[in-house]
N, C-alpha and C positions, 0 to 999 in steps of 0.2 A: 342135430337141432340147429346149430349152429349155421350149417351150411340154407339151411330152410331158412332161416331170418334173413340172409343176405340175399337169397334167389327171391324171395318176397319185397325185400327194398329194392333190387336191381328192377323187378316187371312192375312195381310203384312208379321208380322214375323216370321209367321208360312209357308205361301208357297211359300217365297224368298225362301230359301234353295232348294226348290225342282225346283224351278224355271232357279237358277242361274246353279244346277246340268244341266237341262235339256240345258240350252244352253250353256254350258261348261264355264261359269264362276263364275265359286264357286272360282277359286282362286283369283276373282277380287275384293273378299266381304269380308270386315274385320266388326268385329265387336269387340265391348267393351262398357261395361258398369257397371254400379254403385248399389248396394242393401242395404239402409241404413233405421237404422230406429234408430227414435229419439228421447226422452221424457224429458224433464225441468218441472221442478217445481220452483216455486217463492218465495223464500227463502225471502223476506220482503213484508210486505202489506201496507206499506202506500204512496206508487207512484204509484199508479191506480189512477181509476176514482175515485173509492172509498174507502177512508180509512177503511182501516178494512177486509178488500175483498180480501188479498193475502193469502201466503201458498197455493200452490193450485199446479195439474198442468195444466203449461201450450200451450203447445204442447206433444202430443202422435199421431207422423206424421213415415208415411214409405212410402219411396221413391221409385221405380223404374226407373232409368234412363241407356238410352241407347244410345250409339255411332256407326252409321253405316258409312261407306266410301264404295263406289261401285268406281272401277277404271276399265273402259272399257278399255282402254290404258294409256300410262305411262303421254299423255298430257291436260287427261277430267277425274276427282273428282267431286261427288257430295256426300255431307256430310250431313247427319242427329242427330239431337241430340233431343231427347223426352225424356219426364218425365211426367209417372205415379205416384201422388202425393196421398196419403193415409189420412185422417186429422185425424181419430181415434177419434173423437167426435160427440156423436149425436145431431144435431139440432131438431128434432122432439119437439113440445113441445105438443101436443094433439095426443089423442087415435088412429084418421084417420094416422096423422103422423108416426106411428110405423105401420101402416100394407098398407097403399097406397104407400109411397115413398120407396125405399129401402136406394136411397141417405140421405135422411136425417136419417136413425140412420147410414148411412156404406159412407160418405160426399168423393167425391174423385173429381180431376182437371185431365186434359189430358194437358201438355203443351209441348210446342218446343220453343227451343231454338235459335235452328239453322237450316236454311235449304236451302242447296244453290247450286250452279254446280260453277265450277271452271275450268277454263284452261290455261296449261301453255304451253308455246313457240307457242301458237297460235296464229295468223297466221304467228305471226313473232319469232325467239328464244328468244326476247328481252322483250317478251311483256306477262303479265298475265292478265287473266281476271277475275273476280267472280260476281257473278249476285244471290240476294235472300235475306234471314234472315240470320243477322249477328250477331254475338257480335264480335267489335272489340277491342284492347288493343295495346295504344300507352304510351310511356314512359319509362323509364330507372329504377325510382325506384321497390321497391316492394308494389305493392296494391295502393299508396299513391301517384297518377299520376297528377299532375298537369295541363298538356298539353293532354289528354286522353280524350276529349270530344263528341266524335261519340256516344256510347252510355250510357244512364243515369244508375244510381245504379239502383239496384232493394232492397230497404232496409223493403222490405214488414218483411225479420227475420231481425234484428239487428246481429245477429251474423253471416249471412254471407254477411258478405257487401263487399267483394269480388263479387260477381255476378250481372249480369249485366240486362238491360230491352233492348232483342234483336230487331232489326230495320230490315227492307228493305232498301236496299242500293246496289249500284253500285262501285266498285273498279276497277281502272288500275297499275297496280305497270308496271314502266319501270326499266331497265336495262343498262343504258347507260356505265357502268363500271363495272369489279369486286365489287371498293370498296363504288358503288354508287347504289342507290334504289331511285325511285322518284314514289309516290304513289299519288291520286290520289281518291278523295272519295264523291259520292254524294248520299244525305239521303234525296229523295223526301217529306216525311210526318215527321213532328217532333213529338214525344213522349218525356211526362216529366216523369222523377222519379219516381219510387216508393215506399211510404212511409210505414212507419213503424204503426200498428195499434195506437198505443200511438201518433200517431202525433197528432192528433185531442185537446189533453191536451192540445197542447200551448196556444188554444183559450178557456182555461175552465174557467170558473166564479167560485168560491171557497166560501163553503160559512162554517157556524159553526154549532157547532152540534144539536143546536138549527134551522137550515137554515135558519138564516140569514148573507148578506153579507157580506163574510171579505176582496177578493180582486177579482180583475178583471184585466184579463193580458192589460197592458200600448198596444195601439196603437205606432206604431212608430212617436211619436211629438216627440218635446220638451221635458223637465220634465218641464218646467213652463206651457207649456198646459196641460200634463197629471195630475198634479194638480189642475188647471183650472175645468179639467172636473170632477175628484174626487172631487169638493167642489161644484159642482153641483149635485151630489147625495148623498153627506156628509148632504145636508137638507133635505134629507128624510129616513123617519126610516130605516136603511138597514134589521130590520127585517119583510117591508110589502111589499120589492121587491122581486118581483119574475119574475129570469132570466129562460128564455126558453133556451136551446140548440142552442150555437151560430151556427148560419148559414154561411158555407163559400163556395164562388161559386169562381168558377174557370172561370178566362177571357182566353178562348185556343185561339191560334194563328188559322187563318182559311188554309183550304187546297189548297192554292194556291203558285204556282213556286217562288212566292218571299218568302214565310215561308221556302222553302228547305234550308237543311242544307249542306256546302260544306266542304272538308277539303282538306289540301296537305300537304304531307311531301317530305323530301330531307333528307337520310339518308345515311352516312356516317362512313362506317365499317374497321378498320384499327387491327394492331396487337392488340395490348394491347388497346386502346380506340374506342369505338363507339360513337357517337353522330346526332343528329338530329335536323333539322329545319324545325318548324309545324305553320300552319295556321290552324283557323278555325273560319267559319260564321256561326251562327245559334244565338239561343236562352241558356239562363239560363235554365236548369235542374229543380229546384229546387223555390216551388212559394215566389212571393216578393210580399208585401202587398201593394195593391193598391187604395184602397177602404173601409172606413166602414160606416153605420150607426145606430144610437139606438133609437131607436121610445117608448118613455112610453105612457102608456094607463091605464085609471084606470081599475081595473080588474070587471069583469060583474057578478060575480058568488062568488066572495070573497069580501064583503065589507071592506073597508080600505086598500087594498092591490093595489100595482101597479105590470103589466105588463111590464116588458121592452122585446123586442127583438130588438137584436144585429146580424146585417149582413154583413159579409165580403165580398172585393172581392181581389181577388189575381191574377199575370199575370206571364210571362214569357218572360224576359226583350230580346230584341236582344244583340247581345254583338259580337264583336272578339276577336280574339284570336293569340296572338305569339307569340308561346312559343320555347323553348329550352331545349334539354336533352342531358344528357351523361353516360355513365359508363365508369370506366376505372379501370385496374386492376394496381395496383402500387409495381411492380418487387423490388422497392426500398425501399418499406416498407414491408415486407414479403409476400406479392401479398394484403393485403387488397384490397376489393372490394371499389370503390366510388363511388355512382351514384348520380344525380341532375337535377333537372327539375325548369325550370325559366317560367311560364304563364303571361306575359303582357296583362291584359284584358281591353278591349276600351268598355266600358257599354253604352247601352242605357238609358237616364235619366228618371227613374218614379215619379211622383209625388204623394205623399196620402194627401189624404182627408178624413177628418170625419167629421162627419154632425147628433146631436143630436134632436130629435123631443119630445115634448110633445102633443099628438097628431100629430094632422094637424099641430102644429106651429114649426117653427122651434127655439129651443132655444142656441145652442151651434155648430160654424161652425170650421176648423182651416185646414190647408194644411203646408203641410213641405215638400220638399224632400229629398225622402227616398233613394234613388240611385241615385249620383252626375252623371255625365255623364264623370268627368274625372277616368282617366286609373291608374288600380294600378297593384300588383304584388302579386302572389299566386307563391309560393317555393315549393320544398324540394331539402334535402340535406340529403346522408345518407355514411352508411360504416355499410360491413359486414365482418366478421372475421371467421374461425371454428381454437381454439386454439387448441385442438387436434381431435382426432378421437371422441371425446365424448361431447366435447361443442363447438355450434355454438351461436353468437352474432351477432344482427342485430341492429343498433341505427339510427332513424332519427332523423332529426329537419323539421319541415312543418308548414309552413304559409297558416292558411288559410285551414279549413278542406276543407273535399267533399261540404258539402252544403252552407257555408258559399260565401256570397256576400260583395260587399263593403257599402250595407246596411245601416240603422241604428243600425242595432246590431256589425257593425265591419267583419272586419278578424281579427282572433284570432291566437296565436305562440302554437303551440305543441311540445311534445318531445314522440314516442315513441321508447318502446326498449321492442328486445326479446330474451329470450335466451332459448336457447334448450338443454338439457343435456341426452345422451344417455346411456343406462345400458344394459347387460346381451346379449352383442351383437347386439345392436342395438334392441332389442324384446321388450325393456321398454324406452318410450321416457317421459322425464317430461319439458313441453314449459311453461314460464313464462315471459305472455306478458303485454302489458300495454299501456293507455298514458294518458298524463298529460294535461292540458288546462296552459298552465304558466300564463297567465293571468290571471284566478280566482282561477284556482288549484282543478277543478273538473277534475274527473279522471274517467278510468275506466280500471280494472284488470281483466287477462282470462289466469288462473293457470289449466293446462290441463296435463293429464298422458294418456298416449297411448302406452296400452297394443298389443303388433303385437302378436297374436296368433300362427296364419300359415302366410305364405307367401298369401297375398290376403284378409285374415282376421283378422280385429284388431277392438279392443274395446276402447272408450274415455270418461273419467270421468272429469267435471270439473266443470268452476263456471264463470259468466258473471256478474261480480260486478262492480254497479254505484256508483259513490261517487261525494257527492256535494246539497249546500243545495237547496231543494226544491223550498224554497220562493226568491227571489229578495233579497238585501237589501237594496234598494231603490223601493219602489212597482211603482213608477212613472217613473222609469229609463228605459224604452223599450230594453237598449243595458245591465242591471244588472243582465239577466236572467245568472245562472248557464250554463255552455253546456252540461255537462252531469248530472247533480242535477238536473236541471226542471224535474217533471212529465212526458213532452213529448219525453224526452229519452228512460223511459221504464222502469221495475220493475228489479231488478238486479233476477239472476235464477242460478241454479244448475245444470247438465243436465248431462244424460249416450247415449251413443249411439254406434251403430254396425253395421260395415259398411263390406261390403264383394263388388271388385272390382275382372274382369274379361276383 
């Protein structure tokens, strides 16, 4: 099937041009796109699965991505965005493997991003339309949107969390003024998140080198139940358990009209300030722990040994949303930039439950809620500066990352800041970005030099470093984990890449 979607977009891009010549609209077809390709290596090995397993690389990926606009007349756009994705690693693991598949030693993805028709002043001057696959972007700051909920991150790479998981959706932007936009957005099927391969870590069982058990990630209770439960298997030798591969199933929303997602904005565009006033219904992004249970069994084939498995289940809470943004450029303070985004979120309340088994019997129950159902507040607050032609500064404050809920693990305060310093006419750019958890003070640094070669062609060297300790320090604390120190962050890496845009 696979191989048919690509041979189908290859003879697309191949006899549009001949196409658009023949019926005299070649000048209606723009095109641009992207040729990168990318390789990191993991400069530390002990935040995997498995200690001892890093230095390595890991990704040796090249990109092809393409932008098409076709403009019949000045009032109908239909936009394409695809990406031919390269992985540059062989899965093959057997002989048949290297000579029956070609994908598994040469692994590649066809994906789209975007693909939609768009019309403007039709039927009325006042009125747009767009119909199809979207990625939308609402908010005022940079990256760090608080009120920006139509589509979820795609954080399958950790380092471009800029990019989005595109949707099917409906939009109306009206016009009722100059300095007025009333937009207008409904997202029939909801899509959650996409996570980063290292997410799975946050539920790892941790054991010594020995393999026996040393911790197992806290359930969202208590700490006086999460002790509870740890002195329930504190009476058994942790070196004759043995933990399977925790199991975590996803509770999705079903496909019906009440799951659709809606949103509206009222957007208000003046000299020097712009601002907006955003709604939105739908769901949380990002899974909230709902469920678990752990069944021991004595083991059949290992005398003395116990069984435990461990099953989770996780959902995707309803929530709204009313948020507020602005930018404004301040004439009175040498133009600094200010922008700010205010999210009031009304949650739906979840409850978890855990429920331990010895066998058939059950030994240990306990429930807490994990999402209060009262409304709290996700921020930011930023300013950016360029002090001369050579260095630009960007500093926020943010409440509350992208994934964070009002949970038991919290919202958490942030600081980040970048700065960009340019050399040799702009042809040497060195960025020095960052941010901070103020709360526990895990952090994470991304020191990058970008060589522009030619006009279109530039090269980037740098480095994506996690900082923070791995373990808890309270192993029974559910909300002590580190944000960027747990394992389920991801291995900090190195990376070159070269990118050539057209």
């Amino acid at each position: 099937m696979l191989r048919r979607v690509l041979f189908a977009l290859c003879a697309l891009f191949v006899l549009l041009p001949s196409a658009a010549r023949a019926e005299g609209w070649l000048d209606m077809i723009s095109l641009s796109g992207l040729l990168e390709t990318d390789v990191r290596f993991n400069v530390e090995d002990y935040r995997g699965p498995v200690e001892g397993e890093g230095y390595n690389f890991a990704i040796n990926r090249n990109d092809a991505i393409l932008h098409a606009e076709i403009r019949p007349h000045d009032s109908l756009v239909a936009v394409f965005d695809g990406r031919l994705r390269f992985y540059g690693f062989n899965t093959a693991d057997d002989l048949p493997g290297l000579s029956r598949d070609r994908n598994q030693v040469d692994p590649f993805s066809v994906q789209v991003d975007q693909a939609y028709v768009a019309t403007r002043g039709l039927p009325w001057s006042w009125l747009d339309l767009k119909a199809g696959r979207m990625v939308q972007t609402w908010g005022s700051a940079d990256v760090f949107n608080q009120v920006d909920l139509l589509n979820p991150h795609d954080f399958y790479d950790p380092m471009d969390y800029v990019r989005k998981v595109p949707n099917q959706m409906f939009e109306v932007d009206v016009y009722p003024a100059d300095w007025l936009t009333l937009t207008a957005v409904w997202i029939p099927v909801f899509k959650p998140a996409l996570l980063p391969p290292s997410a799975p870590l946050g539920f790892a069982v941790e054991t010594d080198a020995n393999g026996c058990l040393s911790s197992f990630p806290a359930p969202p209770l208590s700490v006086e139940d999460n002790q509870a439960l740890a002195d329930l298997f504190a009476s058994v030798d942790p070196c004759s358990l043995n933990f399977a591969t925790p199991q975590v199933n996803l509770y999705m929303p079903k496909y019906t009209f009440a799951d659709s997602q809606v949103g509206a904005r009222a957007k208000f565009s003046f000299e020097t300030i712009d601002f907006a006033l955003t709604y939105y219904y739908g769901r949380f992004p990002y899974p909230i722990a709902y469920n678990a249970a752990a069944v021991a069994n004595p083991s059949t084939t290992q005398p003395g040994k116990v069984n435990v498995d461990y099953v989770a289940e996780v959902m995707y809470p309803r929530m709204q949303v009313a948020g507020l943004d602005f930018s404004y450029t301040a004439p009175w303070l040498f133009d600094v930039g200010i922008v700010g985004e205010l999210a009031v979120i009304f949650p739906e309340q979840v409850t978890f439950g855990l429920r331990a088994y010895q066998g058939d019997a059950k030994i240990y129950e306990a429930t807490s809620v994990n999402v209060p159902s009262t409304p709290f507040i996700k921020a930011t607050f930023g300013m950016d500066y360029t002090f001369t032609k050579w260095l630009y500064v960007n500093a926020m404050y943010l409440r509350g990352f992208f994934d964070e809920f009002n949970d038991a693990y919290g919202v958490h305060n942030y600081v980040v800041a970048t700065a960009e310093l340019k050399f040799r006419s702009d042809s040497l750019k060195l960025r020095l970005a960052g941010i901070l958890n103020v709360d526990d003070l895990s952090n994470v640094a991304n020191p990058q030099l970008t060589w522009v070669i030619t006009p279109g062609l530039e090269a980037l060297v740098g480095a994506f470093i996690f900082g923070g300790k791995t373990t808890p320090s309270n192993t029974y604390d559910y909300a002590a984990r580190e944000k960027f120190g747990q394992k389920a962050a991801g291995r900090s890496f190195a990376y070159l890449k070269v990118r050539f845009t057209f």
